[in-house]
Backbone as JSON, one array per atom type, in Angstrom:
{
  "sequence": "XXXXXXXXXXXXXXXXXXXXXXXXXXXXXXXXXXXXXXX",
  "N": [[18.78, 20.59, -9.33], [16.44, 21.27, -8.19], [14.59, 19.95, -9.61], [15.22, 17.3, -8.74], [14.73, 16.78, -6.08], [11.78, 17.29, -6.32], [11.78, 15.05, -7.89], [12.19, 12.94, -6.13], [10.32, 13.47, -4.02], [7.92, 12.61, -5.68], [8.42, 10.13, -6.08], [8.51, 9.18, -3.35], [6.01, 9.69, -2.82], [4.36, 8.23, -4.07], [5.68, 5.43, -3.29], [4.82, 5.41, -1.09], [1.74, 5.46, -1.54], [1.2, 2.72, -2.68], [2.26, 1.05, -0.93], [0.09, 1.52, 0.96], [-1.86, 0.76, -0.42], [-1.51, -2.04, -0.9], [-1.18, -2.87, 1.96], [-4.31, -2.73, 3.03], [-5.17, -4.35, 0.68], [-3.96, -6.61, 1.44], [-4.57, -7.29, 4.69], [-7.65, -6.5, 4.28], [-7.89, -9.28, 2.39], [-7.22, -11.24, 4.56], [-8.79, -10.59, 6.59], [-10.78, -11.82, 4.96], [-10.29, -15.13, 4.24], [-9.73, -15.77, 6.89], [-12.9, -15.23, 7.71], [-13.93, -17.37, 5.78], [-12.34, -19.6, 7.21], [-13.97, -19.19, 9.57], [-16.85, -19.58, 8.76]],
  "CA": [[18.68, 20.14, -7.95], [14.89, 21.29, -7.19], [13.87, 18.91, -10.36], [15.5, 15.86, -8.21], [13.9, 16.99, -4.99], [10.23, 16.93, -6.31], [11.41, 13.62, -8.53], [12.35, 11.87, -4.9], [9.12, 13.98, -3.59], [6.64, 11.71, -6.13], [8.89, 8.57, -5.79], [8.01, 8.54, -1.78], [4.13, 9.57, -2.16], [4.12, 6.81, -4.98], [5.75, 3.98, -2.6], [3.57, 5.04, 0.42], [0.83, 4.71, -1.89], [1.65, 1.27, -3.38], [2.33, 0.21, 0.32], [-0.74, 1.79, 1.88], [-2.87, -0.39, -1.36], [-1.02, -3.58, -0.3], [-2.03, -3.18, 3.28], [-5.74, -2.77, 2.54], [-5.3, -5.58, -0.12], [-3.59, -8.08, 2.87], [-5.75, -6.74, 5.97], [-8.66, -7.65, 3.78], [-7.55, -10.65, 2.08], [-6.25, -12.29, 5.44], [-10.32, -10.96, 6.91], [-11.97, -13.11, 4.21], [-9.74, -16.39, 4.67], [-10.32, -16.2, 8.37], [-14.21, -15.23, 7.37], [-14.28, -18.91, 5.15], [-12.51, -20.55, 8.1], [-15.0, -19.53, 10.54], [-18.0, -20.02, 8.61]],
  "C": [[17.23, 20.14, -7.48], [13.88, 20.18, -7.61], [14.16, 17.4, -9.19], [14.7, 15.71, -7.25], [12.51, 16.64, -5.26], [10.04, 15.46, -7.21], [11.27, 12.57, -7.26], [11.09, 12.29, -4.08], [8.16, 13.01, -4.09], [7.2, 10.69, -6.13], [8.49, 7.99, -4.32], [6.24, 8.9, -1.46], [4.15, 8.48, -3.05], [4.67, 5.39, -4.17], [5.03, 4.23, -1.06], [2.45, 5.01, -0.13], [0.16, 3.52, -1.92], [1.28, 0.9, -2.13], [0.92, 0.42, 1.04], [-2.01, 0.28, 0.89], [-2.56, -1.7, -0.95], [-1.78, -3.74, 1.18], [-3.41, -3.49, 3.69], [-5.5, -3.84, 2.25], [-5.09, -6.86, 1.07], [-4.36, -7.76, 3.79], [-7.0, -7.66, 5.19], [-8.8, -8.91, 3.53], [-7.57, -11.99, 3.68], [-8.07, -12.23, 6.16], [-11.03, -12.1, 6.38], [-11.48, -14.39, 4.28], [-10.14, -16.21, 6.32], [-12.32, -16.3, 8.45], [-15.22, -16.67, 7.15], [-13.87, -19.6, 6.32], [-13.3, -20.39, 9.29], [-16.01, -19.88, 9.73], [-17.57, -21.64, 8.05]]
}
C-alpha cells in the first residue's frame, strides 16, 4: 500500500512537471510568433 502511494506520489510530480514544460514551451512559442508578426 505505501509502495502505491509514493508510485501515485512520482506519477503526479512527473505530470505537473511535463505540464509545467509544455506551458513554458507554448507561452514562449506563442511570444515568438506574435514577436515575427510584429516585427
Amino acid at each position: 500500500m505505501i509502495s502505491h502511494l509514493f508510485y501515485s506520489l512520482y506519477l503526479f510530480k512527473a505530470g505537473l512537471l511535463f505540464g509545467l514544460i509544455f506551458f513554458l514551451v507554448f507561452s514562449l512559442s506563442k511570444d515568438w510568433s506574435f514577436f515575427c508578426l510584429k516585427s
